[in-house]
C-alpha positions as CSV (number, residue, x, y, z in Angstrom):
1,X,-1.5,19.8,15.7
2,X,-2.3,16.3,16.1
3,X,-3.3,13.9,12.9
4,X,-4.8,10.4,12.6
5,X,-4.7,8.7,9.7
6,X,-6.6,5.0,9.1
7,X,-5.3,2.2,6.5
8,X,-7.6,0.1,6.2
9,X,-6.9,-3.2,4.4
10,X,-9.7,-5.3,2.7
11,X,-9.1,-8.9,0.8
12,X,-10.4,-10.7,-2.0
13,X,-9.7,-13.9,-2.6
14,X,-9.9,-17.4,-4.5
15,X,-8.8,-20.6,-4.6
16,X,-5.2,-19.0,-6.4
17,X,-5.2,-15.6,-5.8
18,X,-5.5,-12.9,-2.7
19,X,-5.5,-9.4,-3.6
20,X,-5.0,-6.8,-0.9
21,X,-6.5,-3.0,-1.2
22,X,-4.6,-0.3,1.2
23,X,-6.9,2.1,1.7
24,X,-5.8,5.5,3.3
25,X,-8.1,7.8,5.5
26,X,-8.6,10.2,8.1
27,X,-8.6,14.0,8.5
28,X,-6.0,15.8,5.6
29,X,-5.3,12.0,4.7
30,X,-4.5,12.3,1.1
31,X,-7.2,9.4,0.0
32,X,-4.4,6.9,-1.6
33,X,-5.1,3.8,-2.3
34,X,-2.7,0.5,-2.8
35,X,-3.1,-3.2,-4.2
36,X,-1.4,-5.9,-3.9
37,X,-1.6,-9.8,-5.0
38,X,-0.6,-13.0,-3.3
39,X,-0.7,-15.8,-6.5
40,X,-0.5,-19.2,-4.8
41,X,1.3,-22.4,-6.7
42,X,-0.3,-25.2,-6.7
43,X,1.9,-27.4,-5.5
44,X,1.5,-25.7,-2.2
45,X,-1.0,-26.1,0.5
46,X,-3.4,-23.1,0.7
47,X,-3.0,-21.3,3.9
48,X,-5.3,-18.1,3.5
49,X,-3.0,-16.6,6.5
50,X,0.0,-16.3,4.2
51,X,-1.4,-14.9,1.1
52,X,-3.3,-12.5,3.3
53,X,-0.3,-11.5,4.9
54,X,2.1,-11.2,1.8
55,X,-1.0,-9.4,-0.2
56,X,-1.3,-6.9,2.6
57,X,2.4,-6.4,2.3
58,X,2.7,-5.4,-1.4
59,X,-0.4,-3.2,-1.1
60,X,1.5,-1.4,1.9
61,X,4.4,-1.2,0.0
62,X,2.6,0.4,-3.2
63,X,0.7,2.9,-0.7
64,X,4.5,3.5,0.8
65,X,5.8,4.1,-2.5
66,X,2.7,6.8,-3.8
67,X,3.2,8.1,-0.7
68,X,6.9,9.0,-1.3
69,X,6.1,10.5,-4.7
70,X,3.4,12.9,-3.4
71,X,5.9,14.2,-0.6
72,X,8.9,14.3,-3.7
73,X,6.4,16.2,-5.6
74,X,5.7,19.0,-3.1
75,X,9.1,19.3,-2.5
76,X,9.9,19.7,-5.6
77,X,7.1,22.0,-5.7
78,X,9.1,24.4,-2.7
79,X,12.6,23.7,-3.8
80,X,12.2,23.9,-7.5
81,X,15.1,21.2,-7.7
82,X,14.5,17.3,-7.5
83,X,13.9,15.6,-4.1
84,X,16.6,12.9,-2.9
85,X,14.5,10.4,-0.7
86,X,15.0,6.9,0.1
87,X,12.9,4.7,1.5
């Protein structure tokens, strides 16, 4: 069997802030959703490209990490003993 799954990554931003939503889709996808936030000083320039791209990370990493816990949890849920993964 052969799965696709979709994240799809929309911004929001301001003048000081980018905020990033993960969103996770496709067939059996388990609908999770991540956020992340790029917070700008300002001192610095504003480049949209690089609170875009750090935003983007965090919210990846927050989908990563729910990700993990769903899979510890079901096999938890077959093993009966706690799951041991790293990431």
């Amino acid at each position: 069997m052969q799965n696709h799954w979709v994240v799809d990554l929309t911004f929001d931003e301001d003048e000081s802030r980018t905020t990033c939503t993960a969103a996770l889709s496709g067939f059996s996808a388990p609908g999770a959703r991540g956020t992340g936030t790029a917070r700008r000083n300002p001192g610095d320039d504003a480049d949209a490209a690089i609170g875009e791209e750090l935003a983007a990370a965090r919210a990846c990493n927050d989908l990563a990490q729910q990700l993990i816990g769903r899979a510890a949890t079901g096999i938890e849920g077959h093993t009966h003993t706690p799951a041991q993964l790293s990431f």
